[in-house]
Backbone as CSV, one residue per row, in Angstrom:
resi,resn,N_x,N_y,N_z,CA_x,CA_y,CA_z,C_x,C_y,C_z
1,UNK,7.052,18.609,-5.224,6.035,17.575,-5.173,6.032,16.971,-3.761
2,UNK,4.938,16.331,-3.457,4.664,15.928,-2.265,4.082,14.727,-1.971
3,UNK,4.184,13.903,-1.240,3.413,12.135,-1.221,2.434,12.715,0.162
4,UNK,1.203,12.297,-0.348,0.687,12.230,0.781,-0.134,10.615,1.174
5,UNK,-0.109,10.475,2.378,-0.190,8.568,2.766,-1.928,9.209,3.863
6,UNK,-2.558,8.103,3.724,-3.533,8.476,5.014,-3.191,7.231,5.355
7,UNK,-3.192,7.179,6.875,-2.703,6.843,7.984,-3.849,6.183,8.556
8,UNK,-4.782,7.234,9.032,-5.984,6.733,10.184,-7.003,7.204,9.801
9,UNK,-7.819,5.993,9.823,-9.167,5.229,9.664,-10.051,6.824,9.911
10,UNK,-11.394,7.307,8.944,-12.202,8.539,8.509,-12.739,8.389,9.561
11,UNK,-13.227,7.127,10.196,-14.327,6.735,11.421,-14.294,7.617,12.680
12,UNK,-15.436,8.014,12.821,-15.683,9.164,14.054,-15.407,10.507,14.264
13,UNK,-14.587,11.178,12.673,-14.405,12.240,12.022,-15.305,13.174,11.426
14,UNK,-15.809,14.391,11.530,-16.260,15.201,10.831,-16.494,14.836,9.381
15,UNK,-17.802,15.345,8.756,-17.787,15.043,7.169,-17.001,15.944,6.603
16,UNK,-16.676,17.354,7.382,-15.856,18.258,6.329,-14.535,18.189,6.321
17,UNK,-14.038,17.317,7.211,-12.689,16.516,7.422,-12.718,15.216,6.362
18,UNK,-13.601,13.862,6.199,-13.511,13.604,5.466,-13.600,13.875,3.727
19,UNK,-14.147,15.021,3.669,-14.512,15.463,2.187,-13.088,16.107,1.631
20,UNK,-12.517,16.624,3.110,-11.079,17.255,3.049,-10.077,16.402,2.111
21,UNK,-10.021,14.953,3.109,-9.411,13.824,2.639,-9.721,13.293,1.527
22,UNK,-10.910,12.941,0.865,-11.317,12.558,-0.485,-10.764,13.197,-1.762
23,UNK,-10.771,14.837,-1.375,-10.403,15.977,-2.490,-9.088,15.949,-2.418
24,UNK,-8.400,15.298,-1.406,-7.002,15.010,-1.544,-6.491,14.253,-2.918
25,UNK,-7.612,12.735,-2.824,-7.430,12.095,-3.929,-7.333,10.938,-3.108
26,UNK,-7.532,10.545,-1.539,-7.167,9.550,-0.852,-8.075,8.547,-0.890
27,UNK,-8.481,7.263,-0.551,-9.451,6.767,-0.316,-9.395,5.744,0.826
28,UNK,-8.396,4.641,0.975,-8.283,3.718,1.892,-7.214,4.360,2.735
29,UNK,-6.894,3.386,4.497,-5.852,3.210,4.259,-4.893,3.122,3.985
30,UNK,-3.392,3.499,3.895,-2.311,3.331,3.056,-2.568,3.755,2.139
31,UNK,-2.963,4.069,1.184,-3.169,4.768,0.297,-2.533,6.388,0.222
32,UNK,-1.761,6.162,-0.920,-0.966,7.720,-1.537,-0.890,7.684,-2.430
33,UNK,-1.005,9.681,-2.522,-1.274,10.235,-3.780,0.344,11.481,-4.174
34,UNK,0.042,11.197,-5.331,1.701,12.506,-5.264,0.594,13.634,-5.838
35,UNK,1.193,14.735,-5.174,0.362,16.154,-5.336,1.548,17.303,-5.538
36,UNK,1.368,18.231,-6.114,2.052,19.518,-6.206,1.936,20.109,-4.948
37,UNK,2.930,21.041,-4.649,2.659,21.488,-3.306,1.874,23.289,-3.631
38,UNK,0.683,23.329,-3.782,0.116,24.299,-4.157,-0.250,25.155,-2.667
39,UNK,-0.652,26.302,-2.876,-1.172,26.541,-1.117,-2.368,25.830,-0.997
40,UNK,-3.102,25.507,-2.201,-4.521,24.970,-1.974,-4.466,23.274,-1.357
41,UNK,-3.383,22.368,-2.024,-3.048,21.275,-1.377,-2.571,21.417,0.259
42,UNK,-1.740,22.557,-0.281,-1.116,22.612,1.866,-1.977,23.249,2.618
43,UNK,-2.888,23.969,2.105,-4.091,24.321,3.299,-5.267,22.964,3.368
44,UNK,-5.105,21.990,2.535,-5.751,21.120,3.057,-5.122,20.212,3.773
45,UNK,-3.872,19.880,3.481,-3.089,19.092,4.072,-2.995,19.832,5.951
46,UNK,-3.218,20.484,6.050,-3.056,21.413,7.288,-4.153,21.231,8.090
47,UNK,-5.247,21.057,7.369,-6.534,20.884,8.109,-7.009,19.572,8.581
48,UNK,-5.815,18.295,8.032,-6.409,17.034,8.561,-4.582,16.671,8.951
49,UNK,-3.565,17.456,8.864,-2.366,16.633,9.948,-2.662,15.116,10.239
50,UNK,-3.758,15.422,11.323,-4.039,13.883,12.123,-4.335,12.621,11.716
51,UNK,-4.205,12.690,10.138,-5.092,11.972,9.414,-3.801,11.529,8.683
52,UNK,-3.027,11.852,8.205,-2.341,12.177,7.039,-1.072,12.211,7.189
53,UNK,0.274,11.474,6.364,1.335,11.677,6.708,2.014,12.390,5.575
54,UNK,2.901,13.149,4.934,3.309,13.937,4.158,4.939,13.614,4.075
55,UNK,5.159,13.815,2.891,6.853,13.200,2.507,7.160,14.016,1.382
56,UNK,8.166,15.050,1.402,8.629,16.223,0.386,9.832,14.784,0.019
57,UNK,9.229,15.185,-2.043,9.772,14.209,-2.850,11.292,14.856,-3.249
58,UNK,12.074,14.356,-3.640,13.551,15.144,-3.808,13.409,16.079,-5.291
59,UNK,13.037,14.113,-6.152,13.082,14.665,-7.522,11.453,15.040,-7.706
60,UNK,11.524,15.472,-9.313,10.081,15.335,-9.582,9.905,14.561,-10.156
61,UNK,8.758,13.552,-9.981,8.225,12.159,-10.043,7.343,12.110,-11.658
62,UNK,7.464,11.210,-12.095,6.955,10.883,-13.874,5.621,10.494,-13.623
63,UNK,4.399,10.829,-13.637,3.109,10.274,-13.320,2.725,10.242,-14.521
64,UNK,1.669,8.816,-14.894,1.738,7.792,-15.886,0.100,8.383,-15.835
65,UNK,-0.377,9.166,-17.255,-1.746,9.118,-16.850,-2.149,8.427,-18.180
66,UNK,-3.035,7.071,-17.825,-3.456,6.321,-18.687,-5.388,6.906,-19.313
């Protein structure tokens, strides 16, 4: 599993960079999402780096879906 945080502001970015980031699951700011590390997550995660900070989780994390 994987945390991903966005960092820096969509502003003055490509739309297919931001659409990148949205399908992440991101929306603001600070904002993180825990994701599986699929190739389909890490080839997006790959395509916005600059955007995005990434943190390999130890355990696997209990997500609460209401």
């Amino acid at each position: 599993m994987i945390k991903i945080t966005l960092k820096r502001s969509l502003i003055g970015f490509n739309e297919k960079q931001r659409r990148t980031v949205r399908s992440l699951g991101l929306g603001r700011i600070g904002s993180s999402v825990v994701q599986e590390e699929t190739p389909a997550i890490l080839g997006m995660v790959r395509k916005v780096p600059h955007l995005v900070e990434v943190d390999r989780l130890a355990e696997p994390v209990e997500v609460d879906e209401e």
